[in-house]
N, C-alpha and C positions, 0 to 999 in steps of 0.2 A: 504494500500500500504506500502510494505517494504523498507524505506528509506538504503540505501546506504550511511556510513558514512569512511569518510575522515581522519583516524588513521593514524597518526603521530608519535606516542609514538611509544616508544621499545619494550610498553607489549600490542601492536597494530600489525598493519601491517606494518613492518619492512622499510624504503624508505634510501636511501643514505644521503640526507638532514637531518635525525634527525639523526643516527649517528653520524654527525661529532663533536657537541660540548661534549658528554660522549667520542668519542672517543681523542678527544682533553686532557680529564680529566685523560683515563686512560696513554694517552702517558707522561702528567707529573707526574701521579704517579709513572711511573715508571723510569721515568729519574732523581726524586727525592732520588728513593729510590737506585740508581744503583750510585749515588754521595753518597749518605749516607754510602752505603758496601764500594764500592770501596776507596774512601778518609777519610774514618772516622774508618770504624770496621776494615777493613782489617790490615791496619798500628798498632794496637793495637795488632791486635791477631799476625803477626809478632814480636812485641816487648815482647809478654810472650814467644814467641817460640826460640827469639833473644836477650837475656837481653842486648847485647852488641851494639845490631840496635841503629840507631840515631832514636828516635821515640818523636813527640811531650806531649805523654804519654802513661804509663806500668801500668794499669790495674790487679787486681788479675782475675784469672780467674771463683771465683763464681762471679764478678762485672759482667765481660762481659758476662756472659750467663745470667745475671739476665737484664743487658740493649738487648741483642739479643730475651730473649723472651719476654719482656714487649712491646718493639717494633714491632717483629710480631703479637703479640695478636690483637695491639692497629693497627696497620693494614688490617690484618684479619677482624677487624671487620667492621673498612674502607670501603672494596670492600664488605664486606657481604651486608652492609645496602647499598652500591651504586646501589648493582645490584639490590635487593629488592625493592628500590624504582623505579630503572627504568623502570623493568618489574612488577612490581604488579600493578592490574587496579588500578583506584582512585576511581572508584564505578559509576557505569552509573544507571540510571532511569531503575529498572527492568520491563522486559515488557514479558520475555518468559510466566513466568506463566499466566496461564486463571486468576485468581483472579488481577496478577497486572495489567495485561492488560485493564481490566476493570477501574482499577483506576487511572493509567497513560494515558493510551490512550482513551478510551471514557470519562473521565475525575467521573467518579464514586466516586471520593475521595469527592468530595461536598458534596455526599448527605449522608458522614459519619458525617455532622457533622449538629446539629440540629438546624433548622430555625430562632430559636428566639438567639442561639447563634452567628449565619451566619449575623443576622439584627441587635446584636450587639456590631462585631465585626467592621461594615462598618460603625456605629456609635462612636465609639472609634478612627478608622484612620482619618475620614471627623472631630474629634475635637481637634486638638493639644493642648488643655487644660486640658485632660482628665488626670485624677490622676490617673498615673501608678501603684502607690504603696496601691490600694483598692486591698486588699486580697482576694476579691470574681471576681475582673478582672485577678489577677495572677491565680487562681485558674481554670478559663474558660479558659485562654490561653493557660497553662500547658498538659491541655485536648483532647485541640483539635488536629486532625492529620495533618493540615498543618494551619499555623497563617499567614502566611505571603501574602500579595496581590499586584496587580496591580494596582498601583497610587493610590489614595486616594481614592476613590470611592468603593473600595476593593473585585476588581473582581480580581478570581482566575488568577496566574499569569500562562500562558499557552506560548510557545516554538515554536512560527512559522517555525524553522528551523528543528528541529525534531519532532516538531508535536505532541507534548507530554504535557500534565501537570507538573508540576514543583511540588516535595516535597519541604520541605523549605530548602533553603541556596545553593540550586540546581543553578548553573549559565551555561550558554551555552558559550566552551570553541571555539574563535574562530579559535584557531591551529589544535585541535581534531575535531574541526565541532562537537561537543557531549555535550551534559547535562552532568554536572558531580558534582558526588551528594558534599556535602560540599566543595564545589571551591576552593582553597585556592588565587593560582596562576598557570600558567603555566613557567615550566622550564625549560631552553632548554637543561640545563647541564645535566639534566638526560634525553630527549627527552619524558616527558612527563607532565600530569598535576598532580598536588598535591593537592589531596582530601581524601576523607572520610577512602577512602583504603590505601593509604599509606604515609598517615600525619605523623605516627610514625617513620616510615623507613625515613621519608625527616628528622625530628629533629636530629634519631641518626643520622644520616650521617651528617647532623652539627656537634652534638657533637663529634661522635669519629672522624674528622677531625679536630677540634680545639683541642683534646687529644693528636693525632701523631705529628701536626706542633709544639705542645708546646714541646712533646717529645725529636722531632728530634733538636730546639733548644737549648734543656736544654744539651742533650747528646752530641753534638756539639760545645759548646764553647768553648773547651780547643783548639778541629780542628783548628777553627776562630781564635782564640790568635794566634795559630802557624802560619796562616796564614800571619800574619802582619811581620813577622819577614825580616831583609834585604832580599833584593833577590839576590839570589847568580847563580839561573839557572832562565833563561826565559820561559824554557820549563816544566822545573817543577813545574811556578809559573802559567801559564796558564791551564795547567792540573791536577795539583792537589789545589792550593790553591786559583784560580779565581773561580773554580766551586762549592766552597763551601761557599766563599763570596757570592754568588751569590741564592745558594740554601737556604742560610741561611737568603738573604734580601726576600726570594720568601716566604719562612713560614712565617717570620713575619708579612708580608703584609695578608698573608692568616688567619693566626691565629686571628689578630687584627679585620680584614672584618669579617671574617667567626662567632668571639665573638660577635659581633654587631648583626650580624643579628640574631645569634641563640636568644640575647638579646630581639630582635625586637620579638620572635617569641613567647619563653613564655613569654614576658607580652601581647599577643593574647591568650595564650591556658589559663592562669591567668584570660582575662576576656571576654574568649569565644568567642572572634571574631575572623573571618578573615581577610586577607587581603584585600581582595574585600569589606568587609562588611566598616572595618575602615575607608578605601580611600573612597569609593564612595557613601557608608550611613551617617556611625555617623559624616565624617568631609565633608558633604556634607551643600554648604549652604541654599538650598530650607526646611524651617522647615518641612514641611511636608516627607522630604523622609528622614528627621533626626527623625519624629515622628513616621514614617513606622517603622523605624531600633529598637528605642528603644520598639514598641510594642511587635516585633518579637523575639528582643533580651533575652524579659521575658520569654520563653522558654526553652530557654537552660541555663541563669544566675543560677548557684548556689551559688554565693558567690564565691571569689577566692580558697579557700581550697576545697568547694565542686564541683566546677566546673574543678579543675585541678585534683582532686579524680575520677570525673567521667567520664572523658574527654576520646576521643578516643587514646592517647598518651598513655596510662600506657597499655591500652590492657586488655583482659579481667583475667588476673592473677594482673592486678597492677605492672606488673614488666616492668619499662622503660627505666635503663639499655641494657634489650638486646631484640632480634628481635626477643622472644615467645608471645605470649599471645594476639597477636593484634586480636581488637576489628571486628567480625561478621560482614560480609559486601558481596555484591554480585558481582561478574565477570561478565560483561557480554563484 
């Protein structure tokens, strides 16, 4: 039976409800950026046009073409990764194909993996004593096509909601109603979840929004000086120098959150967990699903250099500056 799933996301079936918080995102970036022209570039490019304007500052004019295009770049790239991440799947449990269907849905992935490995592995979870660091258990771990199981007893974790077997790190999203393969979290600002498909696209779009906010304040602080000065018109302190106070507390705020969290983020992709896995395995206080997390977690550990080298962030070119190269993943 063909289950029927409940798409939320952007790069789903489109609903008015996930719209609003991307669109929430792009209406301040663009009221950001329409204070930034209007009371910041404008008044400059006036004052090369007008040496005689009262201008808060006169600019040569290779300066301001070199802050107009580093600023659209660092925008540009802004909305590139905003969209990318909103509309690119995050990777669901493949099941079109006859070979994965067999191994997702009749659940065939067990009998890839051999008996006295299967007998174990369910002997390794049922002992939270069990020396992780024996070369010949990282070696079997390594091997196998899915390590990870259901409560200590170490039966395959299987998806009552989608009806599916579970690859590892696979968690069922309950906004998307969908398995989604490497979970991270769900986010509403892009109206979708953040996994295996576009982990990379959610970073940059961290990063190049903690680029522009710091941009926009660097290139801005002369504005803000000017702004402090007596006020001589009311109305000209309300429309051009209260909305750049104001734009200017809004980046800060963004910049300072948005660096934490990117912070928060690689030291995860540094040591290979996710969000889901941190909060509700490794700082989980039952030892046993702390000793699930670190069986599992010997999978994909390569050490912090070879685990952030191998990681789905750089893509498959290694380039994780910009939005080529991202790592082989399925739509469905």
């Amino acid at each position: 039976r063909t289950r029927r799933h409940r798409v939320v996301g952007l790069g789903g079936n489109m609903n008015c409800a996930a719209g609003l918080y991307p669109s929430l995102v792009i209406i301040l970036i663009l009221a950001i950026y329409g204070v930034y022209l209007c009371n910041n570039i404008l008044p400059q490019l006036n004052a090369l046009e007008d040496p005689d304007a009262d201008a808060f500052y006169t600019p040569t004019e290779g300066e301001l073409i070199g802050v107009l295009v580093a600023f659209h770049v660092l925008l540009g790239m802004l909305l590139l990764c905003f969209t990318l991440a909103t509309v690119t799947s995050p990777g669901y449990i493949p099941t079109s194909d006859p070979e994965d269907s067999k191994k997702w849905v009749h659940g065939d992935i067990a009998k890839q993996i051999k008996p006295k490995d299967e007998e174990r592995i369910k002997n390794i979870l049922q002992d939270i004593e069990t020396d992780l660091t024996d070369l010949s258990i990282i070696a079997m771990l390594r091997s196998m096509p899915v390590v990870e199981r259901k409560k200590r007893y170490g039966y395959h974790r299987h998806c009552s909601a989608c009806n599916l077997y579970k690859p590892d790190r696979t968690h069922h999203c309950r906004v998307c109603d969908r398995c989604v393969l490497r979970m991270d979290h769900h986010c509403p600002w892009i109206a979708n979840c953040v996994g295996f498909g576009n982990y990379k696209h959610f970073l940059l779009l961290l990063l190049y929004a903690i680029l522009t906010t710091g941009f926009l304040m660097g290139s801005t602080f002369r504005r803000l000086e000017y702004a402090f000065r007596p006020v001589t018109n009311q109305t000209d302190f309300l429309l051009e120098d209260l909305p750049v106070f104001v734009t200017f507390l809004l980046c800060l705020f963004l910049f300072v959150a948005l660096t934490m969290f990117f912070g928060f983020h690689m030291n995860l992709v540094l040591n290979a967990m996710t969000t889901i896995e941190l909060r509700e395995k490794k700082n989980n206080e039952d030892p046993y699903i702390k000793h699930r997390f670190y069986v599992a977690h010997i999978k994909f550990d390569r050490g912090k250099w070879g685990t952030s080298c191998t990681s789905s962030v750089h893509g498959t070119h290694g380039c994780f500056l910009f939005t080529l190269g991202e790592m082989e993943h399925t739509r469905k």
